[in-house]
Structure formats: structure tokens, C-alpha cells
LUMTORBA-817239 format. One record per residue: residue number from 1; residue in three letters; x, y, z of N, C-alpha, C in turn. Coordinates in Angstrom, 2 decimals, m for minus. Example, Ala and Ser with C-alpha at 12.3 -4.5 7.8 and 13.67 -1.06 7.14 Angstrom:
<rs>
<r 1, "ALA", <13.19, m5.69, 7.80>, <12.30, m4.50, 7.80>, <13.20, m3.30, 7.80>> <r 2, "SER", <12.85, m2.25, 7.08>, <13.67, m1.06, 7.14>, <12.90, 0.03, 7.87>> 
</rs>
This chain:
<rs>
<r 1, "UNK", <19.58, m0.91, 0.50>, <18.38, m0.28, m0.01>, <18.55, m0.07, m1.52>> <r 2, "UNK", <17.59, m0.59, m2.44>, <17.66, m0.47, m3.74>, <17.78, 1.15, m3.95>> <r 3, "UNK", <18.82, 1.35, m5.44>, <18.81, 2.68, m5.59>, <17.27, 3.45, m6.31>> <r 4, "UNK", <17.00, 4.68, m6.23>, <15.76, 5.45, m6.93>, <16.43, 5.94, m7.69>> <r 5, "UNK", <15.62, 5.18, m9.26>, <15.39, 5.41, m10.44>, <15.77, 7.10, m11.06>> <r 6, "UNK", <16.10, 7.64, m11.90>, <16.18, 8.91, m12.22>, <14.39, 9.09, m12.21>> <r 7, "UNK", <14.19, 10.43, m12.69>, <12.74, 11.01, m12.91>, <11.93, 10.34, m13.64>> <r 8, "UNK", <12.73, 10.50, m15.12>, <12.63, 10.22, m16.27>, <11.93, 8.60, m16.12>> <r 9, "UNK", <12.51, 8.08, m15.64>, <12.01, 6.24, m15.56>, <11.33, 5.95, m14.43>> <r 10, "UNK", <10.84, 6.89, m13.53>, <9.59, 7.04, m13.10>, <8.47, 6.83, m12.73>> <r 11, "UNK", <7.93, 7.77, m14.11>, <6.96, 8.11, m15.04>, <7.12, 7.16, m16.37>> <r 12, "UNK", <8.12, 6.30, m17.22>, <8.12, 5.29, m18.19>, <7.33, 4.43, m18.05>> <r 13, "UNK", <6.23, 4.25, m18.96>, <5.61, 3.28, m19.32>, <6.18, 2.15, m19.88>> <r 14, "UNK", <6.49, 0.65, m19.88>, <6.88, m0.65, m20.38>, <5.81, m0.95, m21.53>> <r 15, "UNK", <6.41, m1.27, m22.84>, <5.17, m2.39, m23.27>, <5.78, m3.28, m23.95>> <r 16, "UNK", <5.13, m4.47, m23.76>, <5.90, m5.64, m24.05>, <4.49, m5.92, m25.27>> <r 17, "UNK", <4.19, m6.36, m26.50>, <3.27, m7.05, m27.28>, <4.12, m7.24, m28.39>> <r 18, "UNK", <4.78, m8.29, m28.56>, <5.73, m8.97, m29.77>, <4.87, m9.03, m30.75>> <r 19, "UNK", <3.57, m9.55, m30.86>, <3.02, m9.96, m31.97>, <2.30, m8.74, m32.94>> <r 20, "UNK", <1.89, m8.70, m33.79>, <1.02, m7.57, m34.72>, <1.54, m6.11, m34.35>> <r 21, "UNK", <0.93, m5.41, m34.17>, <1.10, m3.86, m34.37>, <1.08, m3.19, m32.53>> <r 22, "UNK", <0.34, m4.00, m31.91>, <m0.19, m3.49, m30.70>, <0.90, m2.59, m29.82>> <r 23, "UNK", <2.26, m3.04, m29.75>, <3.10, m1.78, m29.28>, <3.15, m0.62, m29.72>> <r 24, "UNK", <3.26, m0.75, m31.17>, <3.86, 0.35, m31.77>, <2.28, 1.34, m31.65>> <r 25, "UNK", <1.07, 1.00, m31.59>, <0.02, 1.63, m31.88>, <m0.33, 2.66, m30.06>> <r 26, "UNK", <m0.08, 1.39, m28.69>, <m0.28, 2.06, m28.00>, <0.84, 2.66, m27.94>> <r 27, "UNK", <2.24, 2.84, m28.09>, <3.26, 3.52, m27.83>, <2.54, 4.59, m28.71>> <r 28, "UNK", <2.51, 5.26, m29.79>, <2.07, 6.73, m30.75>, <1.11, 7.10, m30.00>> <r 29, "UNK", <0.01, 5.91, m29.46>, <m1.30, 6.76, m28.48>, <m0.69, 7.14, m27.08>> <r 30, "UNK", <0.48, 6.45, m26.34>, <0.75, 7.20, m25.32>, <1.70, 8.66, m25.59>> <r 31, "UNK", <2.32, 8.70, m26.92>, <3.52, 9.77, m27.07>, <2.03, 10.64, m27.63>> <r 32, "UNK", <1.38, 10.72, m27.85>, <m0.02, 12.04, m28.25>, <m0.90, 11.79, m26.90>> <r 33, "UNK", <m0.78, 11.50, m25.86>, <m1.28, 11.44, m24.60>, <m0.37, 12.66, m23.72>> <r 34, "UNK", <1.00, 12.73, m24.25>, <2.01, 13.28, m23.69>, <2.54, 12.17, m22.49>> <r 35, "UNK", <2.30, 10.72, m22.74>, <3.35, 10.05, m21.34>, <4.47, 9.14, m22.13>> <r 36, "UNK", <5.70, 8.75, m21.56>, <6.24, 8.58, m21.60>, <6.29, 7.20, m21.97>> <r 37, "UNK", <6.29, 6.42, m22.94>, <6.55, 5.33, m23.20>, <7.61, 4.47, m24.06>> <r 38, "UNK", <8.00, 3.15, m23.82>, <9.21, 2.53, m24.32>, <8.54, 0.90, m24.98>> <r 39, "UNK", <8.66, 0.51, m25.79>, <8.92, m0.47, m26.04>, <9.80, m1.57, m26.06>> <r 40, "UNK", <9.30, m2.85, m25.60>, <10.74, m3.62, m25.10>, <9.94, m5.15, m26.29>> <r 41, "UNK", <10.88, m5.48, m26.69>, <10.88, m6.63, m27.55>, <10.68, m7.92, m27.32>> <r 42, "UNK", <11.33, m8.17, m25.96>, <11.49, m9.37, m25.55>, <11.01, m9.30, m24.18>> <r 43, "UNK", <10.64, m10.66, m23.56>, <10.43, m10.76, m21.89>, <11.47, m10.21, m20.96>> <r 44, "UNK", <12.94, m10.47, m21.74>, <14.24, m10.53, m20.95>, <14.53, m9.06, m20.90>> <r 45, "UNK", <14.37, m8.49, m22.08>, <14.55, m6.65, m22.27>, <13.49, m5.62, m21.28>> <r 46, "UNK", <12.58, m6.49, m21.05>, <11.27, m5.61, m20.42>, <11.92, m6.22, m18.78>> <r 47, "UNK", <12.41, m7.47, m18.49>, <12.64, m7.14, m17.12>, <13.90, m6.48, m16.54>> <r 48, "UNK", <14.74, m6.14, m17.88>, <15.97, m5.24, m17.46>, <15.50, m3.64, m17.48>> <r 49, "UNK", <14.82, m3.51, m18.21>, <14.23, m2.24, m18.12>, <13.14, m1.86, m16.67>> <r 50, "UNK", <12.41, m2.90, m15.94>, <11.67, m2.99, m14.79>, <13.31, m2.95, m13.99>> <r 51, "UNK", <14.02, m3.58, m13.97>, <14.64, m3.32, m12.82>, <15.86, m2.19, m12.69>> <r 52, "UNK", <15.88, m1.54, m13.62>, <16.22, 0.64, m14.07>, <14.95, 0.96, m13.93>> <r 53, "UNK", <14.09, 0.53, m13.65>, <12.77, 1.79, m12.58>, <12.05, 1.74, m14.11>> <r 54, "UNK", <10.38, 1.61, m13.65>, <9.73, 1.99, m14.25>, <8.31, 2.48, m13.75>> <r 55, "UNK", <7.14, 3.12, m14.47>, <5.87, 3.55, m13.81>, <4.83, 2.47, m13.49>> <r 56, "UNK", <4.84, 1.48, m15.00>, <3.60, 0.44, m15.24>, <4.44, m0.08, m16.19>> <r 57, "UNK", <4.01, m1.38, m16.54>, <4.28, m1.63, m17.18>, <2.34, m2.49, m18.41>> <r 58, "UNK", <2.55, m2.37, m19.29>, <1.49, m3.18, m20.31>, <1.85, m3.90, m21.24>> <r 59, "UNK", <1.36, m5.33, m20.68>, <1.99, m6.46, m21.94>, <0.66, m7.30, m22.92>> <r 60, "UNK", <1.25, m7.42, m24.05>, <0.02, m7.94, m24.09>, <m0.32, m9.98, m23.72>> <r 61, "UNK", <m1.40, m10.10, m23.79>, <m1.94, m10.98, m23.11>, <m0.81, m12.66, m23.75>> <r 62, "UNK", <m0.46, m12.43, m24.86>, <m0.05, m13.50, m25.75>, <1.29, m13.50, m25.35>> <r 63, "UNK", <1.84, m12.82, m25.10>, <3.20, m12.58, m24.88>, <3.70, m13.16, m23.18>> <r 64, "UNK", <2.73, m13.70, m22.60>, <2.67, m14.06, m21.12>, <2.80, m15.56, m21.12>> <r 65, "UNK", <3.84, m16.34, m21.84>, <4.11, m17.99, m21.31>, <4.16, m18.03, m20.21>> <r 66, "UNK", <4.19, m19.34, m19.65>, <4.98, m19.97, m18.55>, <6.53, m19.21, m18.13>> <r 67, "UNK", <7.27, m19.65, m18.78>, <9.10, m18.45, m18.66>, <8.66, m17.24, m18.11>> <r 68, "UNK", <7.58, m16.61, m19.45>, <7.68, m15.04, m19.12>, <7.03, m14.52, m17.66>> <r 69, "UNK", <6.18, m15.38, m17.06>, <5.43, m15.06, m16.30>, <6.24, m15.33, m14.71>> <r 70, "UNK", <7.41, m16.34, m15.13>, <7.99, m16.61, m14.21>, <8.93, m15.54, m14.25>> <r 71, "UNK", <9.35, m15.34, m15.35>, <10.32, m14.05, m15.45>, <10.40, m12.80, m14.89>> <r 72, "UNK", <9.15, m12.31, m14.92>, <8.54, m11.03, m14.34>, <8.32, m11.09, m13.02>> <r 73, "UNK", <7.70, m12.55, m12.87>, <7.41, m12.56, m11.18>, <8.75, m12.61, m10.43>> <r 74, "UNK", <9.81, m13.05, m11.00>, <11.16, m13.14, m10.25>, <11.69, m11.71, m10.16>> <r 75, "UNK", <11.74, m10.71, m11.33>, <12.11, m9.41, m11.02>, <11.32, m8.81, m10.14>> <r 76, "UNK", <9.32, m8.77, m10.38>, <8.81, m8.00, m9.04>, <9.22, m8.26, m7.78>> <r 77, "UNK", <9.71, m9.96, m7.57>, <9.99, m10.27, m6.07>, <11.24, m9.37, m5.71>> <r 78, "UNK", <11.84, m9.15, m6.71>, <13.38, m8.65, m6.23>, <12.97, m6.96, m5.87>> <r 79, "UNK", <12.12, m6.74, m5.97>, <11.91, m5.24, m5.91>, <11.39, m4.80, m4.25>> <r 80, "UNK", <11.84, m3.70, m3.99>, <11.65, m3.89, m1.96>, <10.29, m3.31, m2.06>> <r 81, "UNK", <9.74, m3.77, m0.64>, <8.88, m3.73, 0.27>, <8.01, m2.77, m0.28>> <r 82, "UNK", <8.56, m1.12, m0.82>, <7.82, m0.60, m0.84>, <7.18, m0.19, m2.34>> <r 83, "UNK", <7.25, m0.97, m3.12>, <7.19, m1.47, m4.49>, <6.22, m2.28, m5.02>> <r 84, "UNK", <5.21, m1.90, m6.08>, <4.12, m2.61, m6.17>, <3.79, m2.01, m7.56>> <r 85, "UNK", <5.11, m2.86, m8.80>, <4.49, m1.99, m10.00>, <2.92, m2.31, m10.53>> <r 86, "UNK", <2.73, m1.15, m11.09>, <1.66, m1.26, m11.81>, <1.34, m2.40, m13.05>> <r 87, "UNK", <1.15, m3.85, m13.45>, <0.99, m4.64, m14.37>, <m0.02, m4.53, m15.23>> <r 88, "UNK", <m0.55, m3.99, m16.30>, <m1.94, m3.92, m17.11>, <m1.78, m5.21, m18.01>> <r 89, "UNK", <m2.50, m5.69, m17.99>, <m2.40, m6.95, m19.33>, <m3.67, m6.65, m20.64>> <r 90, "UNK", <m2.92, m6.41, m21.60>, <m3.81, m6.59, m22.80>, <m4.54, m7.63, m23.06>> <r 91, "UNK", <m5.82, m8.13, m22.65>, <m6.59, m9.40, m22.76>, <m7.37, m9.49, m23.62>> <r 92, "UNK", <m7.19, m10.75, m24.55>, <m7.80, m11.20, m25.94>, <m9.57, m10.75, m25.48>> <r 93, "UNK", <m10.05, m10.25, m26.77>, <m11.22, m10.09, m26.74>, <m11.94, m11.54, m26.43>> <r 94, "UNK", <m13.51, m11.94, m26.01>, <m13.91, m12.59, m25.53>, <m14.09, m13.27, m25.03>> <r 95, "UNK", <m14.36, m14.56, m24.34>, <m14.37, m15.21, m23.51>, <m13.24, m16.19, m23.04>> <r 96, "UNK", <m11.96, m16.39, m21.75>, <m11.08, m16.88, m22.62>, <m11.03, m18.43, m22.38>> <r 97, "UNK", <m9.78, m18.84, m23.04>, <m9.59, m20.32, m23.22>, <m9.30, m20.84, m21.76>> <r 98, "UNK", <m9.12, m21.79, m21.40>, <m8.93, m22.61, m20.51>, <m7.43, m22.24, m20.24>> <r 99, "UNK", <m6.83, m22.27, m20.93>, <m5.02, m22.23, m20.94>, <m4.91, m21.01, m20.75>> <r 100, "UNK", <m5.41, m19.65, m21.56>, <m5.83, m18.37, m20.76>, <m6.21, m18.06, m19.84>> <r 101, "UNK", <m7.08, m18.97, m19.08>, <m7.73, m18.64, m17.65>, <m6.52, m18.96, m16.86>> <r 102, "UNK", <m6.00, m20.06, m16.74>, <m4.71, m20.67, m16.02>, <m3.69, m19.50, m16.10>> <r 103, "UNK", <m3.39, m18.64, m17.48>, <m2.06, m17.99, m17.54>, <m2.42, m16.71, m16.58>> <r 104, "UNK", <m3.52, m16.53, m16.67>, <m4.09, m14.85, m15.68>, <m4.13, m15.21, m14.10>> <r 105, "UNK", <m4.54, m16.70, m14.02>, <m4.22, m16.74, m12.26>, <m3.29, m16.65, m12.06>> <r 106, "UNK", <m2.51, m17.46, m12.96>, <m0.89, m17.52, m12.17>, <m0.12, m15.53, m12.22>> <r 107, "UNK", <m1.07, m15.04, m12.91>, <m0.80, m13.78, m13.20>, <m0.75, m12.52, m11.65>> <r 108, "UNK", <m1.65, m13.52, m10.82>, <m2.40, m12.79, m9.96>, <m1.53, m12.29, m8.49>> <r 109, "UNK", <m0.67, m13.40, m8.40>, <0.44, m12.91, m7.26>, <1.35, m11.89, m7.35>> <r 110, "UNK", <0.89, m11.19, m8.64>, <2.56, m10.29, m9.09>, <2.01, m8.94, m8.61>> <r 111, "UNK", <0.68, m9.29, m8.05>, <0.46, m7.59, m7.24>, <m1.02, m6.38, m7.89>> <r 112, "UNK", <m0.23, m5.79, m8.20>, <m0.74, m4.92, m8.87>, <m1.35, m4.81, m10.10>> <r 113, "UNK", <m3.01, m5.26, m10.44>, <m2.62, m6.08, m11.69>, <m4.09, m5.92, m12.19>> <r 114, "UNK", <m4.06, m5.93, m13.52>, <m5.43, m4.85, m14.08>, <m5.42, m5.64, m15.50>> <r 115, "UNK", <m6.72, m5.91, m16.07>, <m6.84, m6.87, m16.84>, <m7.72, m5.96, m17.85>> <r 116, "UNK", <m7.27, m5.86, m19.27>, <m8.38, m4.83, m20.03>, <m8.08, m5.27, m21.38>> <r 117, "UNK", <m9.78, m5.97, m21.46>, <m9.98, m6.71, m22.62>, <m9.98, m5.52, m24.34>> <r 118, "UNK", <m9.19, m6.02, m25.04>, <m9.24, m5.38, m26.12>, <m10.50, m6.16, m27.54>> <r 119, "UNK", <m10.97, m5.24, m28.39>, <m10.10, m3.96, m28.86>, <m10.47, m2.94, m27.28>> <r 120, "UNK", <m9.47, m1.82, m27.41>, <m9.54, m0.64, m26.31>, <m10.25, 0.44, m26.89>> <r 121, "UNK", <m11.18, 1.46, m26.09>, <m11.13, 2.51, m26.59>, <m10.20, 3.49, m26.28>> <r 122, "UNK", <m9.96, 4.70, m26.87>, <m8.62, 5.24, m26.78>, <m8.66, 5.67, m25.48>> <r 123, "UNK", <m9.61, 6.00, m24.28>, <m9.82, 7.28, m23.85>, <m9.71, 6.15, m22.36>> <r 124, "UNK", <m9.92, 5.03, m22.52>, <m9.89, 3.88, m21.68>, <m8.23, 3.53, m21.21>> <r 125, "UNK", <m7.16, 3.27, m22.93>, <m6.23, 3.00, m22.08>, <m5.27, 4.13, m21.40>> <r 126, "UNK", <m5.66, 5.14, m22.11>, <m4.70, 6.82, m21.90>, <m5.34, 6.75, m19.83>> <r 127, "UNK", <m6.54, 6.47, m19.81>, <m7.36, 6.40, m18.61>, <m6.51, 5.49, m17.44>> <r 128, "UNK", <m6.49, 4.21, m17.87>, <m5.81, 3.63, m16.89>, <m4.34, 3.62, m17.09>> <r 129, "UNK", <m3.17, 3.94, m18.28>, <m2.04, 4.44, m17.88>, <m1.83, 5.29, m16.91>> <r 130, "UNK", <m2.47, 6.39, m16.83>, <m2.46, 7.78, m15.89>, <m2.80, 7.13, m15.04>> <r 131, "UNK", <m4.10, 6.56, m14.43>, <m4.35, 5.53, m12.94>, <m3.17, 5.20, m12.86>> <r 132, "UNK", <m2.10, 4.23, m13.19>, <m1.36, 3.31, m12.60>, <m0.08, 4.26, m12.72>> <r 133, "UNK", <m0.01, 5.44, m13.19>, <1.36, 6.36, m13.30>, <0.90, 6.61, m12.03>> <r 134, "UNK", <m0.01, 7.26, m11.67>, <m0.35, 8.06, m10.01>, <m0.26, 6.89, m8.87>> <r 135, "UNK", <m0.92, 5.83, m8.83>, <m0.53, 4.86, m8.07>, <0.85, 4.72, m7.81>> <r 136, "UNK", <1.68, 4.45, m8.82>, <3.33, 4.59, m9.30>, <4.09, 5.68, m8.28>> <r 137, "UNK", <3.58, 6.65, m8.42>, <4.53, 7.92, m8.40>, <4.20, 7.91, m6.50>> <r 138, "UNK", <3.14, 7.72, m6.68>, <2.65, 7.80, m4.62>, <3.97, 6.63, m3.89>> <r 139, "UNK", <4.39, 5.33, m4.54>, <5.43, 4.74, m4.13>, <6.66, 4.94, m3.94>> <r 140, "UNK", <6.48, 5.90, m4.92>, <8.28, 6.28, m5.52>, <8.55, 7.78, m4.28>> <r 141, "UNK", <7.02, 8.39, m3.92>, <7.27, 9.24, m2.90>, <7.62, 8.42, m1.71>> <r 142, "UNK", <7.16, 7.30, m1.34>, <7.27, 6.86, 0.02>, <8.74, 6.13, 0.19>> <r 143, "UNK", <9.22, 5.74, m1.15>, <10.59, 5.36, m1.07>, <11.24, 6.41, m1.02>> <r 144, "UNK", <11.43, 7.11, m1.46>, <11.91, 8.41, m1.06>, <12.12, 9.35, 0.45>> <r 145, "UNK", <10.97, 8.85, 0.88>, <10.88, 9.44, 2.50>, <11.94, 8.41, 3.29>> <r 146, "UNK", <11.28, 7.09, 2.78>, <12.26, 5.74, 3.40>, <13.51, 6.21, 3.43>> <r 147, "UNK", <14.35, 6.61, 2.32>, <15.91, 7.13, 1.80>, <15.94, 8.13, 2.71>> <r 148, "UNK", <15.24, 9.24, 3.20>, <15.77, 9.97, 3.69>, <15.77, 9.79, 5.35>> <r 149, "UNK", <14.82, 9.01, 6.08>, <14.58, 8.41, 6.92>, <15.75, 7.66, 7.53>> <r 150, "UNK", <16.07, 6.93, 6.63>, <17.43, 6.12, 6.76>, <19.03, 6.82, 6.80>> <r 151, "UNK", <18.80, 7.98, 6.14>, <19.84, 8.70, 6.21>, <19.89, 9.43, 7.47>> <r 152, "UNK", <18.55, 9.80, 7.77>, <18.82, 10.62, 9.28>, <19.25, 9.59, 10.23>> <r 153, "UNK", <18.59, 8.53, 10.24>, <18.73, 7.70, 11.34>, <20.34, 7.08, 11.17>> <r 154, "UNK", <21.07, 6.98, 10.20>, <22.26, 6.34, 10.31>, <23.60, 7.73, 10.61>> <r 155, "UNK", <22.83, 8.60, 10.59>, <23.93, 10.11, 11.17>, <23.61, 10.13, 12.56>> <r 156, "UNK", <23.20, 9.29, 13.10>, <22.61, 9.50, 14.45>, <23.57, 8.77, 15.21>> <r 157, "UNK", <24.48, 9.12, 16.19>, <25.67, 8.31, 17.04>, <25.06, 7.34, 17.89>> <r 158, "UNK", <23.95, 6.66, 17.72>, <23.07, 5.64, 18.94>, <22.64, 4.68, 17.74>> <r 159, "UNK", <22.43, 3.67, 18.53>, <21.60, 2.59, 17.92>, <20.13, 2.67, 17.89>> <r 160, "UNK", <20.00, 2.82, 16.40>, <18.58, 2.94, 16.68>, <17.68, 1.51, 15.72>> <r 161, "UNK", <16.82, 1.05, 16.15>, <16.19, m0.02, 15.75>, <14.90, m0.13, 15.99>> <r 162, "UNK", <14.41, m1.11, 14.88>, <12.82, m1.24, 15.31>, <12.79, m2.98, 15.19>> <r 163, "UNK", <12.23, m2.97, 16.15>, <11.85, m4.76, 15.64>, <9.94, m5.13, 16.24>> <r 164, "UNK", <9.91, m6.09, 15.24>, <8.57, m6.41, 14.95>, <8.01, m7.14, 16.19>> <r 165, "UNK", <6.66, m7.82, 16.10>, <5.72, m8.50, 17.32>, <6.86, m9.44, 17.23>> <r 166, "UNK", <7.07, m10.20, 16.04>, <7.78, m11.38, 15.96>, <9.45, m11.03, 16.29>> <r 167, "UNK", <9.89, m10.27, 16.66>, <10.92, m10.21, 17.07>, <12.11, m10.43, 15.85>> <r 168, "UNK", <11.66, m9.35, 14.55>, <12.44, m9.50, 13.31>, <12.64, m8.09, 13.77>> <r 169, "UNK", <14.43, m8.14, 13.41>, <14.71, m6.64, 13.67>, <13.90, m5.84, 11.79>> <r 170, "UNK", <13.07, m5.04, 11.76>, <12.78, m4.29, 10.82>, <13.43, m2.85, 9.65>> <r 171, "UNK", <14.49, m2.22, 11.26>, <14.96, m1.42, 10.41>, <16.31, m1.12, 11.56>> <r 172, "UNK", <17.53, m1.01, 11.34>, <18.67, m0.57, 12.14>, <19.71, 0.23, 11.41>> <r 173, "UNK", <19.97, 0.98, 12.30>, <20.49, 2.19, 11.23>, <22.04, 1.69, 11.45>> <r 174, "UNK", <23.06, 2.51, 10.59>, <24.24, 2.24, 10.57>, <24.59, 1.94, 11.96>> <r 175, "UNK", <25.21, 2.71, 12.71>, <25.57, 2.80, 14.20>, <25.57, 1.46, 14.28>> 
</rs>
């Protein structure tokens, strides 16, 4: 069972936008929001930081190649069952390109995933950070129950197990 994150990383917001100002601007609007946010530089830094626990993460739209997209989707897969980070993508103002349309489908299997065309108004992205922190935090409770669930059941001197229609054992405790 993957370990749970301290508090602190949580509630951390990710933002990945290499190009122009756009991190550094929503990072000052989330630290005067009062939430918790980090900036990560690279694709490779933002998925080491996703896999030390995070709330959401927001990248912006340019920063999403082919690599990166594979990149991210390989860390969400690694993340268990009961895990479904929050993804916001910063999306170029107006209508998009063809090669943009392609990069947002392939965008679409990674789950959890919210598309918000810029420029932003302020009150919009402070709006859906907090959405996807609460979404966030409702997971991090149910992994939590899971952990303790598992702990009762493996102090237990019997075999205890669940297995599925399909006959996949689902959960077996130590014993």
C-alpha cells in the first residue's frame, strides 16, 4: 500500500508553466488566496513532486508535449486505486490548433481533468483550485480509512479476504 503523504503535501498545489510569467503570477495569487503552492520547473521535477503527494496539480497548456504527457500519465498510473489527482490545464486563449486539439485528448485518460481557457479571472482560478483541493482531500480521507482498515484486518489471527465476481482476490490481510 502506497505510503500517505504528510499534511502539508496534501493540500500542495503543483504548477508546472516554463514559459513567460504564468507560474510565478498564479503561485503570488495562490500564496494571497492563503493555499499552498509550489512551483516545479520541469516535467521530470513536477512528477517527483506528484509522487511525495500532492492536492492538484496546474500546468500550463504549452508545457504538455508528447514526453510530458506521457510522463505524467505514467506517474498517475502508478498511483493506487484510490487516487484521482486533480489535473487543471492552463488553455491558450481561443480557438485551438489542430496539434492542440490532439494534445488535450490524449490529455483525457489521466482522470481528473479540467480545462480553463486563459487570460483567467482571479476569482475563477482561486475558485477551481479550492474545487479540486476538496475533491483532493475527500481521497486522501478514503485512503486513510483504507490504511486503517487494513491494519485491523491484518491484527486479525484468520484469513480474511475478499474476492471479486471475477474471482480476483481484492483484498487479503496479512494472516
Amino acid at each position: 500500500m502506497d505510503p500517505i503523504p504528510s499534511p502539508e503535501r496534501e493540500s500542495l498545489i503543483l504548477l508546472l508553466a516554463p514559459a513567460g510569467r504564468d507560474a510565478k503570477l498564479v503561485d503570488e495569487l495562490f500564496h494571497g488566496a492563503r493555499l499552498q503552492s509550489q512551483v516545479c520547473l520541469t516535467v521530470e521535477e513536477l512528477c517527483r513532486d506528484i509522487e511525495r503527494g500532492a492536492g492538484a496539480v496546474f500546468v500550463a497548456e504549452e508545457a504538455l508535449d508528447s514526453l510530458a504527457i506521457e510522463s505524467l500519465a505514467a506517474v498517475l498510473n502508478k498511483q493506487g486505486s484510490w487516487s484521482d489527482l486533480p489535473v487543471v490545464v492552463l488553455t491558450v486563449a481561443g480557438e485551438p490548433t489542430e496539434a492542440a486539439r490532439e494534445r488535450l485528448t490524449r490529455l483525457q485518460p489521466l482522470g481528473d481533468l479540467t480545462l480553463l481557457e486563459r487570460p483567467l479571472r482571479t476569482d475563477t482560478i482561486v475558485s477551481a483550485a479550492r474545487s479540486a483541493l476538496r475533491a483532493r482531500a475527500k481521497q486522501y480521507q478514503v485512503r486513510r480509512r483504507d490504511a486503517e482498515l487494513q491494519l485491523v484486518t491484518d491484527n486479525v489471527p484468520v484469513l480474511i479476504s475478499y474476492i471479486d465476481r471475477d474471482q480476483v482476490y481484492r483484498r487479503v490481510n496479512h494472516t
